[in-house]
PDB file of N, H, CA, C and O in Angstrom:
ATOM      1  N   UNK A   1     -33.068   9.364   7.339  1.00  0.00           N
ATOM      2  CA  UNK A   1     -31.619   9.413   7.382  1.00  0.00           C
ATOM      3  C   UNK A   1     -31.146  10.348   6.270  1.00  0.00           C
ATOM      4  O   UNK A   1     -31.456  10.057   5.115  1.00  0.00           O
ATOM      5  N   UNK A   2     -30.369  11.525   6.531  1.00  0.00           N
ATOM      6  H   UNK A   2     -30.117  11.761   7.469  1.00  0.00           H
ATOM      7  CA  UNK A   2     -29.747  12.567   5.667  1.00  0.00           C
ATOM      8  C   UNK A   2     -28.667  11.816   4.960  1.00  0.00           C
ATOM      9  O   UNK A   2     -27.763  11.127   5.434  1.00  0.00           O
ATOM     10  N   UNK A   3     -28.970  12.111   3.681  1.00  0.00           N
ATOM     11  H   UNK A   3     -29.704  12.670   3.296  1.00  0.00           H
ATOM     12  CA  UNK A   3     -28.138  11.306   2.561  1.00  0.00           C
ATOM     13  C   UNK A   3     -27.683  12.110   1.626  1.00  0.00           C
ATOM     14  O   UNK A   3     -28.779  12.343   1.116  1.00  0.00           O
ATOM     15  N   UNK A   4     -26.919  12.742   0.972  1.00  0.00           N
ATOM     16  H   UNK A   4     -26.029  12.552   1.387  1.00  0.00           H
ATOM     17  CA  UNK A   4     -26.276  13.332  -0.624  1.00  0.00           C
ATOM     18  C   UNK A   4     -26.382  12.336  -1.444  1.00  0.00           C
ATOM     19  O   UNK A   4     -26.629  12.770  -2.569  1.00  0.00           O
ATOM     20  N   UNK A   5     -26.286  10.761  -1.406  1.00  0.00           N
ATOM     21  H   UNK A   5     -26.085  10.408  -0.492  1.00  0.00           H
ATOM     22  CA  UNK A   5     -26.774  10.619  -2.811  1.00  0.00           C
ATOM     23  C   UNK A   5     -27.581   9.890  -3.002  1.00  0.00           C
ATOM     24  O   UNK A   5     -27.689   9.892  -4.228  1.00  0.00           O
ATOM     25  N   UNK A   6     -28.525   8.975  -2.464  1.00  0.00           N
ATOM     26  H   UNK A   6     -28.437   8.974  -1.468  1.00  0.00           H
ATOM     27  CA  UNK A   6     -29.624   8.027  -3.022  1.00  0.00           C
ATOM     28  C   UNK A   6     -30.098   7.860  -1.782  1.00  0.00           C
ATOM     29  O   UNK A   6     -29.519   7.637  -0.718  1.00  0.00           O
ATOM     30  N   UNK A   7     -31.540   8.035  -2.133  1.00  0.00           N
ATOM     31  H   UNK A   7     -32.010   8.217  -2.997  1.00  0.00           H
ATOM     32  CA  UNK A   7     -32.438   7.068  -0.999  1.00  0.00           C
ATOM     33  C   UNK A   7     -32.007   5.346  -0.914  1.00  0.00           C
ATOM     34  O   UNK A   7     -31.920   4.781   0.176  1.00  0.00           O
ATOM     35  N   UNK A   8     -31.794   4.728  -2.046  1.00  0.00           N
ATOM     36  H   UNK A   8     -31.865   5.186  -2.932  1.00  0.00           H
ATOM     37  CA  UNK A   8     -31.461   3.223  -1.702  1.00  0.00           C
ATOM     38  C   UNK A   8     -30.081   3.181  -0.816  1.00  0.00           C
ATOM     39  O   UNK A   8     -29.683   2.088  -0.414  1.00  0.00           O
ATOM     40  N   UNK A   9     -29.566   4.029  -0.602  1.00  0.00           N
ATOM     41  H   UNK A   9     -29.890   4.918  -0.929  1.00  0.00           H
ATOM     42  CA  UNK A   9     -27.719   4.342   0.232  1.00  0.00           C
ATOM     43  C   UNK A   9     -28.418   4.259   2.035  1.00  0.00           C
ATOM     44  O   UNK A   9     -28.090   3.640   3.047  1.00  0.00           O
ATOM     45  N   UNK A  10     -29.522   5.260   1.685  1.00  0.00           N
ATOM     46  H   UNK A  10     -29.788   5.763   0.863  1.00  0.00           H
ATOM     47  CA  UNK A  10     -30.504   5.066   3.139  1.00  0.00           C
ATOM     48  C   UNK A  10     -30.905   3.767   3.547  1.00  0.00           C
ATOM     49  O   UNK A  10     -30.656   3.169   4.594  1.00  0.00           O
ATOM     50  N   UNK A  11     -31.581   3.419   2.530  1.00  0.00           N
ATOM     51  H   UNK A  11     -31.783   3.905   1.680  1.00  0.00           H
ATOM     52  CA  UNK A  11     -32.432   2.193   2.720  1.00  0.00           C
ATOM     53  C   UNK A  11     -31.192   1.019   3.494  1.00  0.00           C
ATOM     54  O   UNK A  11     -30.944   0.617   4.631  1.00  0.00           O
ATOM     55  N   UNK A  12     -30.626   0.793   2.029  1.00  0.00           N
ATOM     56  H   UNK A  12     -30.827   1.120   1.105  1.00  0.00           H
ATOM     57  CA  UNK A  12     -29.513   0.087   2.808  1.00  0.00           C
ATOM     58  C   UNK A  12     -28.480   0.428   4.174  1.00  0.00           C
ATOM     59  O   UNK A  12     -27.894  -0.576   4.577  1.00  0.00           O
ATOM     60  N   UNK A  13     -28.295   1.226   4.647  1.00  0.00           N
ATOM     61  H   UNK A  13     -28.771   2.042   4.319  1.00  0.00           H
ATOM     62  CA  UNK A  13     -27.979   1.926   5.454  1.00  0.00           C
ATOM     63  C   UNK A  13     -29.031   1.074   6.754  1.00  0.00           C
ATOM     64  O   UNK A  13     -28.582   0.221   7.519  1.00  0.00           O
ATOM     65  N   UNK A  14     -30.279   1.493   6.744  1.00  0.00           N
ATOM     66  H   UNK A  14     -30.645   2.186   6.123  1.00  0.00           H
ATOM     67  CA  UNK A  14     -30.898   1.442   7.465  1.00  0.00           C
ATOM     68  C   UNK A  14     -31.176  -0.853   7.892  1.00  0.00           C
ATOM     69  O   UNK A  14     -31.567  -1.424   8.911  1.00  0.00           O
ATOM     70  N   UNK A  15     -30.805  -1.301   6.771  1.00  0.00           N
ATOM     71  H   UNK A  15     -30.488  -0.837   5.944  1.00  0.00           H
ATOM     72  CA  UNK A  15     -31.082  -2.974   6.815  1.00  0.00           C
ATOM     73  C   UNK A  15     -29.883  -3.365   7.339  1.00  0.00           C
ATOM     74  O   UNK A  15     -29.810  -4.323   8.109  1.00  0.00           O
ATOM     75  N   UNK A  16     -29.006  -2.770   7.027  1.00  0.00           N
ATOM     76  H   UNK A  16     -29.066  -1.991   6.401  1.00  0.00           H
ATOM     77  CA  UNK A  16     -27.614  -3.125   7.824  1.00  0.00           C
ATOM     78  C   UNK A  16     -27.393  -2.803   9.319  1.00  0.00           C
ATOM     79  O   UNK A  16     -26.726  -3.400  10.164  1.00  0.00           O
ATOM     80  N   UNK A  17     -28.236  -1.553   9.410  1.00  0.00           N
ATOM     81  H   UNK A  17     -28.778  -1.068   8.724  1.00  0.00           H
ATOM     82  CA  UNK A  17     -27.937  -0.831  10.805  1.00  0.00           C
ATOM     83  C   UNK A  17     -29.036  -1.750  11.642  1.00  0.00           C
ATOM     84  O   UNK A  17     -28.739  -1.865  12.831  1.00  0.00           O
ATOM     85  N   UNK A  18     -30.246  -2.423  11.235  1.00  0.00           N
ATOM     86  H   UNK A  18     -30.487  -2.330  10.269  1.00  0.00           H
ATOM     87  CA  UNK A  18     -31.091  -2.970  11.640  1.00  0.00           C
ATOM     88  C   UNK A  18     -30.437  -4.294  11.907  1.00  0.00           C
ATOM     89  O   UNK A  18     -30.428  -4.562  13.109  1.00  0.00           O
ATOM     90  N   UNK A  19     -29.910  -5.161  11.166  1.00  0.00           N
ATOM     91  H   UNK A  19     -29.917  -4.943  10.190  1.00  0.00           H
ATOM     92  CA  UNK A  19     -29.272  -6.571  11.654  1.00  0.00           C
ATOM     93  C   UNK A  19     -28.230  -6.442  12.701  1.00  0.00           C
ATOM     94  O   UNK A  19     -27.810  -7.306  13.470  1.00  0.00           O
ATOM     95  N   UNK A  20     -27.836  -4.988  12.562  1.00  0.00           N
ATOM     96  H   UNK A  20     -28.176  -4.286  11.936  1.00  0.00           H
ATOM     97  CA  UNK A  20     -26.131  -5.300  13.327  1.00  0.00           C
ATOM     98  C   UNK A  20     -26.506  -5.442  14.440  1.00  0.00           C
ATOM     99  O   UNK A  20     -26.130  -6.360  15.170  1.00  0.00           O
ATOM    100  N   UNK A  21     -27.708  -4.122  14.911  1.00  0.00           N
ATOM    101  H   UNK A  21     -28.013  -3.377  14.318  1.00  0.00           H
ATOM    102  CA  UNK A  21     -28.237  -3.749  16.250  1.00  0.00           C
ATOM    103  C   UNK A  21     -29.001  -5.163  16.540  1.00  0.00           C
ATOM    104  O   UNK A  21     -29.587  -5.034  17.615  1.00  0.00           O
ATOM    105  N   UNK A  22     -29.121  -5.876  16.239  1.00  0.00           N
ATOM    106  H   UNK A  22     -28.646  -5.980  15.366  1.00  0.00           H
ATOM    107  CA  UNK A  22     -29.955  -6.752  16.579  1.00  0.00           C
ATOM    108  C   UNK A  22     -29.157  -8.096  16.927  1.00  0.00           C
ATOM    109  O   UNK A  22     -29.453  -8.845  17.858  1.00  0.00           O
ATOM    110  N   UNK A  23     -28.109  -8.280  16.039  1.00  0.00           N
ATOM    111  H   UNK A  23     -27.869  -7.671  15.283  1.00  0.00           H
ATOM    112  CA  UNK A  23     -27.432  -9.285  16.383  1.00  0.00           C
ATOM    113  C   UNK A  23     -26.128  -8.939  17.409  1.00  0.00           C
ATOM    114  O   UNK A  23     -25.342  -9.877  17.544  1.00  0.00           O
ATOM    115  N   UNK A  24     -25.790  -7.602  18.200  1.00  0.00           N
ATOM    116  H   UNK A  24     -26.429  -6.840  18.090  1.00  0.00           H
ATOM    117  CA  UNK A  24     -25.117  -7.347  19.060  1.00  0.00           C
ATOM    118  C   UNK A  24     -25.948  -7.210  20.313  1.00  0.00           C
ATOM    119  O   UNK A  24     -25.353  -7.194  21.391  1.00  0.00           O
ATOM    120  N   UNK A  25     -27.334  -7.105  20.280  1.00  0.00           N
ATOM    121  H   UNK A  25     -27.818  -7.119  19.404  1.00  0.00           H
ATOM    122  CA  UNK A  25     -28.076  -7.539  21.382  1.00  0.00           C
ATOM    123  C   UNK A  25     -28.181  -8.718  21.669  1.00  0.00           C
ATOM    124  O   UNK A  25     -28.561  -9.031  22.798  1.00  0.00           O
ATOM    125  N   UNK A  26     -27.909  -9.554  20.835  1.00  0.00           N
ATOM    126  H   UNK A  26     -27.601  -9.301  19.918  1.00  0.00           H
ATOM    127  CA  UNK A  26     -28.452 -10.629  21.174  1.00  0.00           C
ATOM    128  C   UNK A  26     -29.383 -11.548  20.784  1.00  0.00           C
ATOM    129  O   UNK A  26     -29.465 -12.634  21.357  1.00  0.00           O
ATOM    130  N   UNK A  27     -30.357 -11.127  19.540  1.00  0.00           N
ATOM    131  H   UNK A  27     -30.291 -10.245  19.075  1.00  0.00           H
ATOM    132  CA  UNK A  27     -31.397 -11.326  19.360  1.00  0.00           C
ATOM    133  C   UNK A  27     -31.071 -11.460  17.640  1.00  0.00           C
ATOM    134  O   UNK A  27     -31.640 -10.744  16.816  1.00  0.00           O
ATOM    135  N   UNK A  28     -30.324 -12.230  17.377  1.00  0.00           N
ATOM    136  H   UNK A  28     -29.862 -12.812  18.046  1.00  0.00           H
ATOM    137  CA  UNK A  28     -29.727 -12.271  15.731  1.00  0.00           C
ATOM    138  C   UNK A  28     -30.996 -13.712  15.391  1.00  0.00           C
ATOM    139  O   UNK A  28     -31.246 -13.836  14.192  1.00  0.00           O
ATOM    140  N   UNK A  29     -31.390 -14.246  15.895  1.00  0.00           N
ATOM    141  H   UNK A  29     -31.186 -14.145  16.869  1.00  0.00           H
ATOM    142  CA  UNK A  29     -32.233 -15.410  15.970  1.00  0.00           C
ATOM    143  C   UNK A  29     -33.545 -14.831  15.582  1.00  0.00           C
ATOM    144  O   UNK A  29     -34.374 -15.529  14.998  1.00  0.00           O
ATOM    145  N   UNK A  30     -33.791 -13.491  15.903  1.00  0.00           N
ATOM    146  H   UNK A  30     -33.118 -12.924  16.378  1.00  0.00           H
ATOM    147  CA  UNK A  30     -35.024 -12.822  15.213  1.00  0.00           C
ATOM    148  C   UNK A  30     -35.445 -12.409  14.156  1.00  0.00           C
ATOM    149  O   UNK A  30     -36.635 -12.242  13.887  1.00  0.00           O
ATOM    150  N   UNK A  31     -34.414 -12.178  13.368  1.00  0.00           N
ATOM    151  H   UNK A  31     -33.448 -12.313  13.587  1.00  0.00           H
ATOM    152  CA  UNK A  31     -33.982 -10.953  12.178  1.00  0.00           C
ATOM    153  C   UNK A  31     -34.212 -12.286  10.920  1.00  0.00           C
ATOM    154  O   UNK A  31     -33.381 -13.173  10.722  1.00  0.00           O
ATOM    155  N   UNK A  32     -35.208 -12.178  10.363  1.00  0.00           N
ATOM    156  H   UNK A  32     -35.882 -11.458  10.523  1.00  0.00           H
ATOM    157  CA  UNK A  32     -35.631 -13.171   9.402  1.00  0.00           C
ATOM    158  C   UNK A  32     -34.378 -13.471   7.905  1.00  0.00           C
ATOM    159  O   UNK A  32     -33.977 -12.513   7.243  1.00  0.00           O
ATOM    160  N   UNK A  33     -33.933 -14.920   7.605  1.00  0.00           N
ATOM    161  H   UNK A  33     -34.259 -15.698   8.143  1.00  0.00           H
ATOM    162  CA  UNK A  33     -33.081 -14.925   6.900  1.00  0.00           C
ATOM    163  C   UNK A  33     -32.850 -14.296   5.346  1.00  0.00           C
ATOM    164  O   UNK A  33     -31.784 -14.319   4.732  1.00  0.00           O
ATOM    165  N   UNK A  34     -34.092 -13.744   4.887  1.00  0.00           N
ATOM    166  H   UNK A  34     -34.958 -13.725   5.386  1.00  0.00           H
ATOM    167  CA  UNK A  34     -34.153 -12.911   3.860  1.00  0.00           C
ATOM    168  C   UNK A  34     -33.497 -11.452   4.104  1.00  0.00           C
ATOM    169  O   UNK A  34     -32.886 -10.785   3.270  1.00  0.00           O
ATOM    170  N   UNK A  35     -33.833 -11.048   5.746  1.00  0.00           N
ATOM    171  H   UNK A  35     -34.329 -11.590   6.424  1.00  0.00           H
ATOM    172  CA  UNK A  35     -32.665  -9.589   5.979  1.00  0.00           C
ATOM    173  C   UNK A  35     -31.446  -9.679   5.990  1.00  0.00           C
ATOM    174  O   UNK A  35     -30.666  -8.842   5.536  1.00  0.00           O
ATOM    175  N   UNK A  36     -31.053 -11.162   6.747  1.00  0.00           N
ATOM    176  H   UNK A  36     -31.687 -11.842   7.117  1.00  0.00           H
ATOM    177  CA  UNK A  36     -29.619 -11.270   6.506  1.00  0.00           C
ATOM    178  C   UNK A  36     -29.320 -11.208   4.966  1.00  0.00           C
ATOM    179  O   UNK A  36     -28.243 -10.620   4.869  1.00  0.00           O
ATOM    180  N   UNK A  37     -29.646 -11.447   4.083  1.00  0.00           N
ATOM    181  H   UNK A  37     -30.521 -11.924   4.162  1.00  0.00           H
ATOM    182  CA  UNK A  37     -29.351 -11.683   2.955  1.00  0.00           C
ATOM    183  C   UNK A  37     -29.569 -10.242   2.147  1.00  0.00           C
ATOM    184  O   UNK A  37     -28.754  -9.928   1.279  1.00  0.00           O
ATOM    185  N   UNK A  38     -30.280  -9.697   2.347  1.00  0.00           N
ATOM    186  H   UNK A  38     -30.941  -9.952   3.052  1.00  0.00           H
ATOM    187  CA  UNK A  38     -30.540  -8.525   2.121  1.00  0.00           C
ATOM    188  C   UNK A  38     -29.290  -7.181   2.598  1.00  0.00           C
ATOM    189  O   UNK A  38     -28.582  -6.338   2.046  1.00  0.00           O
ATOM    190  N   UNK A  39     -29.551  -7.582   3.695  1.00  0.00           N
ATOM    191  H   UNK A  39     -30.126  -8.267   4.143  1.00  0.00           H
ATOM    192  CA  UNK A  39     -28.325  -6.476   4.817  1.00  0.00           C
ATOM    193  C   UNK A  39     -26.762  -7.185   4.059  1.00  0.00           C
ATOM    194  O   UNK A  39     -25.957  -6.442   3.498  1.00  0.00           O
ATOM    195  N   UNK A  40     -26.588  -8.381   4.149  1.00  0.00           N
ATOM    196  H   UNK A  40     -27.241  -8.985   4.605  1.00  0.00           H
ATOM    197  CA  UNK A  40     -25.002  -8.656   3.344  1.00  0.00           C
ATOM    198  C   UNK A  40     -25.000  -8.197   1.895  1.00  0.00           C
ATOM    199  O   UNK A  40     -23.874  -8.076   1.412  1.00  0.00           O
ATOM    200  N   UNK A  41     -26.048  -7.910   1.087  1.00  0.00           N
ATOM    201  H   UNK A  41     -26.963  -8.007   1.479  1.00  0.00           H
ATOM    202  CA  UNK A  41     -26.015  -7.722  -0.218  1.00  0.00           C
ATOM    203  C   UNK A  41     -25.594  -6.359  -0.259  1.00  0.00           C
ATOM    204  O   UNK A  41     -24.733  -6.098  -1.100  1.00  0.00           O
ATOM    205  N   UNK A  42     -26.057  -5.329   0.545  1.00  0.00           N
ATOM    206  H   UNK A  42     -26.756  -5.541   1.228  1.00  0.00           H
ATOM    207  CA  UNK A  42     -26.045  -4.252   0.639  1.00  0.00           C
ATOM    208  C   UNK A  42     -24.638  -3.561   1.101  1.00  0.00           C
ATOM    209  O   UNK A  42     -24.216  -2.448   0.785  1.00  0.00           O
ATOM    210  N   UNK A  43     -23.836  -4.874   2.222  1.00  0.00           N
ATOM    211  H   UNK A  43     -24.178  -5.777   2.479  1.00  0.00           H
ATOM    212  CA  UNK A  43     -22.597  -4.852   2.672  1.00  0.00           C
ATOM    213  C   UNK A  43     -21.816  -4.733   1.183  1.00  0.00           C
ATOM    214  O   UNK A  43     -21.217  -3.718   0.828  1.00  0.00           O
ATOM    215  N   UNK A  44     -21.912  -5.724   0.536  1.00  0.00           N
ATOM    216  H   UNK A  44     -22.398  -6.548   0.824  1.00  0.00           H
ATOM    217  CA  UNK A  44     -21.141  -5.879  -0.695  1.00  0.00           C
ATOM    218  C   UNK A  44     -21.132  -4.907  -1.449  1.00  0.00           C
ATOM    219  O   UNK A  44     -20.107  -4.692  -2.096  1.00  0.00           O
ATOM    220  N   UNK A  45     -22.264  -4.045  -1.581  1.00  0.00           N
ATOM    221  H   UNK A  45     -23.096  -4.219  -1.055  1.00  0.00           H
ATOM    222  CA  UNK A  45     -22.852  -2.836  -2.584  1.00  0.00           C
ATOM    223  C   UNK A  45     -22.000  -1.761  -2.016  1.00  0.00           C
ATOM    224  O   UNK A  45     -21.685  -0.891  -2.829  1.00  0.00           O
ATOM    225  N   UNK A  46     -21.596  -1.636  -0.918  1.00  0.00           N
ATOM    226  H   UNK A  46     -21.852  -2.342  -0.258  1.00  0.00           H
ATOM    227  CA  UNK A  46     -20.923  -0.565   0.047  1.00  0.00           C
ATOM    228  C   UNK A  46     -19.540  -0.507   0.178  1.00  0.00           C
ATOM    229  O   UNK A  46     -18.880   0.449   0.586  1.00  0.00           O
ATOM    230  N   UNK A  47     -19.179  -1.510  -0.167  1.00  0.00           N
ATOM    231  H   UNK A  47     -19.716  -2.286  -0.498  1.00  0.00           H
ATOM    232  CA  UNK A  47     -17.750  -2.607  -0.013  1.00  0.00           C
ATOM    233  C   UNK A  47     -17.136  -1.903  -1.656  1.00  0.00           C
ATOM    234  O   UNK A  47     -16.223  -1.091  -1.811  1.00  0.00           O
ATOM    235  N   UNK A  48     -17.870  -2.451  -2.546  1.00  0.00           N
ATOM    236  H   UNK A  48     -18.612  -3.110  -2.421  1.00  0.00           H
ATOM    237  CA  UNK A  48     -17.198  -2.428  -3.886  1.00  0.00           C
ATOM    238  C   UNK A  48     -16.806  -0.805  -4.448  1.00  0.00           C
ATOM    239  O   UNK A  48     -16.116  -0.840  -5.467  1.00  0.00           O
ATOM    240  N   UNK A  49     -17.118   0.530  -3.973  1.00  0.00           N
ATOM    241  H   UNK A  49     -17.678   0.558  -3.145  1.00  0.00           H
ATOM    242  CA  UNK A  49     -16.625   1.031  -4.076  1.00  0.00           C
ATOM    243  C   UNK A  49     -14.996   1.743  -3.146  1.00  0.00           C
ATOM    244  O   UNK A  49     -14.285   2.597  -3.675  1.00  0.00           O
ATOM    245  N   UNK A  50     -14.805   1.343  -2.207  1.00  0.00           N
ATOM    246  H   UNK A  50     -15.382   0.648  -1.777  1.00  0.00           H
ATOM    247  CA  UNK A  50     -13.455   1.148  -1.319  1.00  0.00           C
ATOM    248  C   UNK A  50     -13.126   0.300  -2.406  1.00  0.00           C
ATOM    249  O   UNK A  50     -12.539   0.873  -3.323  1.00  0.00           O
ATOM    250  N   UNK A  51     -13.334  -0.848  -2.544  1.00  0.00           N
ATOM    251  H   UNK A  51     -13.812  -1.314  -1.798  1.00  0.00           H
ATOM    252  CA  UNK A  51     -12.480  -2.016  -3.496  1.00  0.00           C
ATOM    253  C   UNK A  51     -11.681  -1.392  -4.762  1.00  0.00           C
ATOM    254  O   UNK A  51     -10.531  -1.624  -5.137  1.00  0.00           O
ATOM    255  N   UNK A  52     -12.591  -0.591  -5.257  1.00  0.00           N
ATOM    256  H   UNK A  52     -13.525  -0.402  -4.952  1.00  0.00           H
ATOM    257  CA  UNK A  52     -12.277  -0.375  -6.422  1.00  0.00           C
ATOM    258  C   UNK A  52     -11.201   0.864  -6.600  1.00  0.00           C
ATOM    259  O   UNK A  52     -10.118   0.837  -7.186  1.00  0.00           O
ATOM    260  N   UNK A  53     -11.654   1.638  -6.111  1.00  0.00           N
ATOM    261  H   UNK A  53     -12.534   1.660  -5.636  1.00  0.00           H
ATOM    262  CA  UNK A  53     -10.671   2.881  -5.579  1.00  0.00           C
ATOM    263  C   UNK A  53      -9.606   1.932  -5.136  1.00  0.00           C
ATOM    264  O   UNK A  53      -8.869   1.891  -6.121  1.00  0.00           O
ATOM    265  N   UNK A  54      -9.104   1.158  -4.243  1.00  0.00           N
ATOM    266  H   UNK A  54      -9.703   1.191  -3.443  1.00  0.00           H
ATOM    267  CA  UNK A  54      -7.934   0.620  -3.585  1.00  0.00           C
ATOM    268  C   UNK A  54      -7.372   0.216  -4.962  1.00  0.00           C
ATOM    269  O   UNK A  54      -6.251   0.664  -5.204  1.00  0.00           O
ATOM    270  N   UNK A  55      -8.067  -0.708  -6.101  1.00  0.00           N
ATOM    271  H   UNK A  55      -8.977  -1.072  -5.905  1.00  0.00           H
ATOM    272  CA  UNK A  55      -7.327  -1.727  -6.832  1.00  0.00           C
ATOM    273  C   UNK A  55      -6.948  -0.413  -7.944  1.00  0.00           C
ATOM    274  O   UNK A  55      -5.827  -0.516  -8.442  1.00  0.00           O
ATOM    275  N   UNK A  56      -7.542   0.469  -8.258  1.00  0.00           N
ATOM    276  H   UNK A  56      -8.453   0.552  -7.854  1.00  0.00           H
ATOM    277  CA  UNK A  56      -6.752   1.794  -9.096  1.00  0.00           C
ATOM    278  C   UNK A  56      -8.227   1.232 -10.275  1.00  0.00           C
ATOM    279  O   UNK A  56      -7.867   1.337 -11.448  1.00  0.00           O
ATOM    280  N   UNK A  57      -9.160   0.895 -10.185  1.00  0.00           N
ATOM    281  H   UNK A  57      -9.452   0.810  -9.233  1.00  0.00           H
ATOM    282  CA  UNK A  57     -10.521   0.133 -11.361  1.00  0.00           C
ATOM    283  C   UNK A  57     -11.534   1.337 -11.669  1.00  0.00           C
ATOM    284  O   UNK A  57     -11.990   1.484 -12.803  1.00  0.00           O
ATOM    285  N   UNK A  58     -11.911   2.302 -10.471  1.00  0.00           N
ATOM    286  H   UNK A  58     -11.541   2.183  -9.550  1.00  0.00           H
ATOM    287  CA  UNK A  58     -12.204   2.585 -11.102  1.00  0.00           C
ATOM    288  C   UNK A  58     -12.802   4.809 -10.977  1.00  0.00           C
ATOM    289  O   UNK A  58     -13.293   5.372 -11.956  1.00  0.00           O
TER     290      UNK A  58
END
């Protein structure tokens, strides 16, 4: 996956894109509960810069 700034932007990229696809098939019952946890951590990591820009932080 073509990235400008970090391979971990990929990585995560790629654990998120992996649960979503999986739980819009249908098959969210597969995706072991350490990815969910993993893939939401990564949500949050992705999240907090929008956040911060919006609140004027940073």
């Amino acid at each position: 996956m073509p990235s400008d700034t970090s391979i971990a932007t990929g990585i995560g990229a790629g654990f998120v894109t992996f649960v979503l696809i999986k739980a819009v098939r249908g098959k969210a019952r597969e995706v072991h509960p350490l990815m969910w946890t993993v893939a939401g951590l990564f949500v949050i990591y992705f999240a907090l810069g929008p956040i911060k820009a919006l609140l004027g932080l940073g």
